[in-house]
C-alpha positions, 0 to 999 in steps of 0.5 A: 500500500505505502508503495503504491501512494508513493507511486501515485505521489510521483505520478502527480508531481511529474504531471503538475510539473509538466502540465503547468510549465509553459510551451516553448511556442507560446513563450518564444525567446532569442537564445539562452545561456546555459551552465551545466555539468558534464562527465566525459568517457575517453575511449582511447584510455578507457577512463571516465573524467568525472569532473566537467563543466560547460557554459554556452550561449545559443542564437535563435535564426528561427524558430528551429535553428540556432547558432551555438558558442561552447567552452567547456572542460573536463577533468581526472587525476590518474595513477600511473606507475610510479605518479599520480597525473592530472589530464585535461581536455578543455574545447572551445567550439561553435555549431548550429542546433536544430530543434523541432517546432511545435506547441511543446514543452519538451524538445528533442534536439540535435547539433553539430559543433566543431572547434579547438581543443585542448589536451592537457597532462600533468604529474602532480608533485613534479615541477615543470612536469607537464605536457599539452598539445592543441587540435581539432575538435569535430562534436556530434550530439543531441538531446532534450531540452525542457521548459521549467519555468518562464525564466528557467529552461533544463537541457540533458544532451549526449555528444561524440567528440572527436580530437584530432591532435598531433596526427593522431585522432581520439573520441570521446563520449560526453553527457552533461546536465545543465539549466538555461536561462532565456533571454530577448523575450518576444 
């Protein structure tokens, strides 16, 4: 019994949230500002980054195209043989959004980004005892965006980011969390 109330609680609260907010159309703005979290799987190293952030401005062209401006980094403290490292990626990059039009509160989206990255490594306790190498960064993705309130949007995205440095080529699996902030009200 005390299941099923608490099944029939959520229940309510997702709907009165989702029903109350209002719809992307009726409340058209000129872009947002977003920061969010974000954790990154390095497959060539096969080693998570736990520790992300990202900020991003967004352009509206219309109603279902926008241009897109990210920074953004992740972070891990690796132990090595004999050292504990500190790597880095950190990517400064710029892409169009394509969203769907519709009288809606939540919206798929996907994107395409490209830029440059940058490609830290450090061993902590040793002076001097750094490395970092710049390159391409070509970013794939997509996700869902939602509006929580007139002034507060949410966006949950998955990206592939590809860096080409130093002739040799990486890939990288990104999901990040962030909120929004609308701005240039219509």
């Amino acid at each position: 019994m005390r299941i099923r109330f608490s099944l029939l609680s959520a229940a309510v609260v997702v709907v009165a949230l989702f029903t109350a907010a209002p719809a992307f159309a009726q409340d058209e703005v000129r872009g947002d500002f977003s920061v969010g979290y974000s954790v990154m799987r390095d497959s060539d190293l096969s080693a998570t980054f736990p520790a992300g952030f990202l900020f991003a401005i967004t352009g509206d062209v219309n109603k279902n195209i926008r241009i897109i401006g990210e920074f953004g980094g992740n972070y891990k403290v690796m132990d090595v043989p004999g050292a504990r490292v500190r790597l880095g990626v950190t990517t400064y990059q710029g892409g169009i959004r394509f969203l769907p039009v519709g009288d809606t509160t939540i919206r798929p989206f996907v994107q395409f980004l490209a830029g440059g990255a940058r490609l830290t490594g450090t061993v902590l306790g040793v002076f001097g005892a750094n490395d970092a190498a710049s390159g391409l960064a070509i970013q794939p993705g997509g996700g869902v965006e939602w509006r929580l309130s007139r002034l507060l949007d949410a966006r949950t995205q998955v990206d592939y980011r590809s860096v080409r440095s130093n002739g040799e080529t990486t890939g990288e699996y990104r999901v990040a969390f962030s909120v929004a902030i609308p701005f240039g009200r219509r």
